[in-house]
C-alpha positions in Angstrom: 5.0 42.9 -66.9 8.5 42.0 -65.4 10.2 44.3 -64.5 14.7 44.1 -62.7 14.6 46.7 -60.1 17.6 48.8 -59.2 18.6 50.8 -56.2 22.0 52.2 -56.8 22.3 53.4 -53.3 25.5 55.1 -51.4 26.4 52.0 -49.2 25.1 49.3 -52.2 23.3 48.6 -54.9 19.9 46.7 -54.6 18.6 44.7 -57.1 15.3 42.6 -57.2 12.9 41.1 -59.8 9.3 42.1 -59.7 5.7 41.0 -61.9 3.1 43.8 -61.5 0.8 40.4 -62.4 2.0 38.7 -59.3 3.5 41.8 -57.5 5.9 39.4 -56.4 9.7 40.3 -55.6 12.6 37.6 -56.2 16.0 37.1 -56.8 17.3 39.7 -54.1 21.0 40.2 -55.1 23.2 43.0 -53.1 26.3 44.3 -54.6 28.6 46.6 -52.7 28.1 50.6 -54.0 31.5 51.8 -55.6 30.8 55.1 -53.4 32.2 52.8 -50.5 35.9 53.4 -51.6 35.6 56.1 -54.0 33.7 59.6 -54.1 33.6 59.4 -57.9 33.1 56.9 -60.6 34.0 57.2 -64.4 31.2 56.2 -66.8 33.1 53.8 -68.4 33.3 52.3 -64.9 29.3 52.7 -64.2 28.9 51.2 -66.9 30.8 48.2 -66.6 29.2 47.8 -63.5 25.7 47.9 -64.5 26.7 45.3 -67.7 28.0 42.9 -64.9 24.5 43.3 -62.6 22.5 42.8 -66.5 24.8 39.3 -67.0 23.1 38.3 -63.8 19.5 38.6 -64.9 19.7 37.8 -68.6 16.3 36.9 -68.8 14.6 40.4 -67.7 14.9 43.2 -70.6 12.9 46.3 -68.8 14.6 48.2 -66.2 13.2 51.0 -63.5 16.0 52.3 -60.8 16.0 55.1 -58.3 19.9 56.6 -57.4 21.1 58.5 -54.7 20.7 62.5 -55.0 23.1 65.1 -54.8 25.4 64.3 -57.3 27.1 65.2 -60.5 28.3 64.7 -63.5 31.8 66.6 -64.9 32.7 65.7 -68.4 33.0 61.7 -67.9 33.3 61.5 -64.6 30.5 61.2 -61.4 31.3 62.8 -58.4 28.9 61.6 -55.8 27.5 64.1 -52.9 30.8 63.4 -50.5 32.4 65.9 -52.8 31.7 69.8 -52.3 30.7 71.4 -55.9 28.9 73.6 -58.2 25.6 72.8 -58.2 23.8 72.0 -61.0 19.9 71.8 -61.3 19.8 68.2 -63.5 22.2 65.5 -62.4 21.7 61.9 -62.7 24.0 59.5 -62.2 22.3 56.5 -64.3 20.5 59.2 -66.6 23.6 60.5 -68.3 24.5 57.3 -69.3 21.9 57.7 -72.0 22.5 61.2 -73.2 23.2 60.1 -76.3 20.1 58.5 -77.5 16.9 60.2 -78.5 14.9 59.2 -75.3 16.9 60.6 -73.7 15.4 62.1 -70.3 15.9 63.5 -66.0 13.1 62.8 -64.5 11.6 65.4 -61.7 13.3 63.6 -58.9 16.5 64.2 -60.0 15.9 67.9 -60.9 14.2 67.6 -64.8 11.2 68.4 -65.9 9.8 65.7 -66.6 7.3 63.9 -63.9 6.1 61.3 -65.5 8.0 57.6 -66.5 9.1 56.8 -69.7 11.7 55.0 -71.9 14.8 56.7 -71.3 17.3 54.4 -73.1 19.1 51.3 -73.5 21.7 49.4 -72.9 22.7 46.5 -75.4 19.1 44.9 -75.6 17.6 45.9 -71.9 15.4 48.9 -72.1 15.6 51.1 -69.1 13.1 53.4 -67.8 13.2 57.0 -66.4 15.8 57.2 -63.4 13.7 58.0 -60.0 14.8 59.1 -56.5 15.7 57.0 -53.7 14.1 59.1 -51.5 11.1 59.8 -53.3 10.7 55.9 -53.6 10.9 55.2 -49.9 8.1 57.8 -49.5 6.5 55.8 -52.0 6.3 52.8 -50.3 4.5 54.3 -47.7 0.6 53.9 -47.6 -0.1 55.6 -44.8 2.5 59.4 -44.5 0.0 61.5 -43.7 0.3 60.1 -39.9 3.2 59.4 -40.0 7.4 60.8 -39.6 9.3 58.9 -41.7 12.9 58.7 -40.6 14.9 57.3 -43.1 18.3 56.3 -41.5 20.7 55.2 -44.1 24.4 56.2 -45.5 22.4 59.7 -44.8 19.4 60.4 -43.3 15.4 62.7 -43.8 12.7 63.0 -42.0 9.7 62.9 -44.2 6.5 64.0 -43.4 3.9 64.8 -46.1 4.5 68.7 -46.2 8.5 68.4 -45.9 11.2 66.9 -46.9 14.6 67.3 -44.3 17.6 66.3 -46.0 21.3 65.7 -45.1 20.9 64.8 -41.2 23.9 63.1 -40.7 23.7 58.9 -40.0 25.5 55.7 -41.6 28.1 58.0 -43.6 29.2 59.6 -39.9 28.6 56.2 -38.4 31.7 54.9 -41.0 34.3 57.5 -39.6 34.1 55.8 -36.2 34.1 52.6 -37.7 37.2 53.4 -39.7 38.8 54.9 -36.4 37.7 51.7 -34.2 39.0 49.1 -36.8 42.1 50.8 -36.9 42.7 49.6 -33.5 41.0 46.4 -33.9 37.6 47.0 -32.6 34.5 46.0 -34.4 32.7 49.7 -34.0 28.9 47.9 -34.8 29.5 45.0 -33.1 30.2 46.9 -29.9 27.1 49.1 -30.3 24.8 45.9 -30.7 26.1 44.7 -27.0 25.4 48.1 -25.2 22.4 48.5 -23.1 19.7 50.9 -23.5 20.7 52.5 -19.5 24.5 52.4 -20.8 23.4 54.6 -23.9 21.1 56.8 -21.7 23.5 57.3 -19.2 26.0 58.5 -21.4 27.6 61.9 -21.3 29.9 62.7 -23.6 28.6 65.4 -26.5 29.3 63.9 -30.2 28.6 66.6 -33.0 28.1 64.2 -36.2 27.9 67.0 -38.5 31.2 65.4 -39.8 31.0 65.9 -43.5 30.7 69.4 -45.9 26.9 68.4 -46.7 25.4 67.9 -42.9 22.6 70.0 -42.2 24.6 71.7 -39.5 28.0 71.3 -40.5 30.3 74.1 -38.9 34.3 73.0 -39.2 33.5 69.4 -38.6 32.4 66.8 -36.1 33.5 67.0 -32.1 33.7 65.2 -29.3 33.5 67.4 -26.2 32.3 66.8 -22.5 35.4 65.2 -21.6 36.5 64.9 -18.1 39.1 62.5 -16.2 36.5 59.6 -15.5 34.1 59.6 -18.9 36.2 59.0 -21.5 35.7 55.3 -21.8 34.8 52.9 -25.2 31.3 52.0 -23.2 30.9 56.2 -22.8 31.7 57.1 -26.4 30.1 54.6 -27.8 26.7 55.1 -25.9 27.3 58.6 -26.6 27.7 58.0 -30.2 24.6 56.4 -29.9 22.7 58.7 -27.9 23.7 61.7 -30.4 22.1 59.6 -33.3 18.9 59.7 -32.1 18.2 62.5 -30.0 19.7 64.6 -32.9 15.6 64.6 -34.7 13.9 66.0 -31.9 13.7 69.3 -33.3 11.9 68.0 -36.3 9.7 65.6 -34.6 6.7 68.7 -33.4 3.7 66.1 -32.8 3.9 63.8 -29.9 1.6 61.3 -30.6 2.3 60.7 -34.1 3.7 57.6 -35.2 7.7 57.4 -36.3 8.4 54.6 -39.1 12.0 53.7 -39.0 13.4 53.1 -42.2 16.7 52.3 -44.1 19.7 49.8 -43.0 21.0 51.5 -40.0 18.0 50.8 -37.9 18.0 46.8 -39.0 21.6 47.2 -38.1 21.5 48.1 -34.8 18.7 46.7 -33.0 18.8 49.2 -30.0 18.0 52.0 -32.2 13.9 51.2 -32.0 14.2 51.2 -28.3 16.2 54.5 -27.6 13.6 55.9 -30.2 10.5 54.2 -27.5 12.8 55.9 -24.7 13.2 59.8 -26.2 10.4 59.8 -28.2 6.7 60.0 -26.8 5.6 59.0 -30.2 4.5 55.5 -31.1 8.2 53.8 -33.0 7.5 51.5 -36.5 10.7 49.7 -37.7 10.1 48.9 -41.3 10.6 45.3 -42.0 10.9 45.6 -45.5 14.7 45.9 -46.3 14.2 47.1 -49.6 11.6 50.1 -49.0 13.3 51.9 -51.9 12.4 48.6 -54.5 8.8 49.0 -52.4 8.6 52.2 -54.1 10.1 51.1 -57.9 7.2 48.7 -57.9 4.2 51.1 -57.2 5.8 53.6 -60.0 6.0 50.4 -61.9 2.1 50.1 -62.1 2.2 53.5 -63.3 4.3 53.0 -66.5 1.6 53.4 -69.7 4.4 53.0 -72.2 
């Protein structure tokens, strides 16, 4: 069976073919995630958006896709988990989009009942299949979790291990306010953390609280910089320190030493560094995931899975 993949993710949406005959994947197309510029999306929108992505793939007429978490939906309108709200136990962003037809369906993942996969709809002549988790796909497309940490480090960030599930450890989404600040000024923020050197990021003193954002796992009153005196504050200082902050902020969920960590999600791929400040602070053996699409990884094993 052939099946279009779909990872609607926070920084962009992931698309891929895949045969569970072959178990090949082809025809990788990226598309940048409205969530970039906007904290919300109207359905109308969404689903303008996902006709254009169909046009692209006219041959493929079965659909699975995982979406980001946290979400909701208010009358027409998506507001995505940047926005502080009521919460509300079954939210789906692609899900919704088929409330309307009699398969209509949230899976498990996403907060519904349901914990199986099954037709949840269509759209013109492409049937799509129950909605998944991004999250529960990358732990999906892991063979091996019970000796492992996963660290997945994307627009935000978990550590996964097969009893727990940490959620909203800040990463990329912090990473963008720098970037936002540095561009401003005409520096290219990722560009200058791919030239530092591990010692420069190790030697690095400034204190960076990234806990920027409502949702972080520790947010107080919002991110800080502190540790400042008269000969630190330097763009090689804060961004090491920047840096530093990222990685040494998962120690306290990291309790066995010798297990291994597997890296996953864009920011690692990113920034190159990142595997070797984890070999620095960490005793633990460091996997980087070579597979950029972990999430479609996942979609593909739930895809073997699908009886109907």
């Amino acid at each position: 069976m052939e099946y279009l993949l779909i990872d609607f993710g926070a920084s962009a949406i992931k698309c891929c073919t895949y045969d569970t005959t072959t178990k090949l994947f082809v025809n990788y197309t990226e598309y940048k995630s409205p969530f970039i510029d906007s904290d919300s999306i109207h359905k109308d929108k969404l689903l303008y958006l996902i006709k254009n992505i169909l046009s692209k793939y006219p041959s493929y007429k079965k659909v699975l896709c995982c979406c980001i978490l946290g979400g909701q939906w208010i009358d027409n309108i998506y507001y995505s988990w940047k926005i502080s709200k009521p919460k509300i136990k079954t939210n789906c962003l692609i899900s919704e989009l088929f409330i309307d037809q009699s398969s209509y369906h949230v899976h498990k993942h996403h907060g519904g009942a349901l914990d199986h996969i099954i037709p949840l709809g269509r759209i013109d002549d492409t049937l799509w299949y129950s909605c998944l988790g991004d999250t529960n796909c990358v732990i999906k497309s892991i063979d091996e979790l019970d000796n492992q940490y996963i660290i997945n480090i994307g627009t935000g960030s978990q550590v996964i291990t097969k009893e727990t599930i940490n959620k909203y450890i800040p990463a990329g989404r912090s990473l963008l306010v720098f970037d936002k600040f540095f561009q401003s000024i005409g520096i290219n923020f990722f560009d200058q953390l791919n030239i530092l050197t591990i010692d420069q990021v190790i030697n690095s003193s400034l204190y960076i609280d990234l806990n920027i954002f409502e949702q972080a796992h520790r947010y107080t009153s919002g991110g800080m910089i502190s540790h400042i005196n008269e000969y630190n504050f330097t763009l090689t200082n804060l961004l090491g320190s920047i840096l530093k902050s990222l990685i040494i902020q998962y120690k306290p969920f990291i309790l066995e030493e010798h297990t291994a960590i597997r890296l996953t999600g864009g920011i690692p791929k990113k920034i190159k560094l990142i595997k070797f400040l984890f070999e620095y602070y960490y005793q633990n053996p460091i996997i980087v995931s070579n597979d950029n699409y972990e999430t479609h990884a996942g979609l593909a094993k739930f895809a073997h899975l699908i009886t109907e």
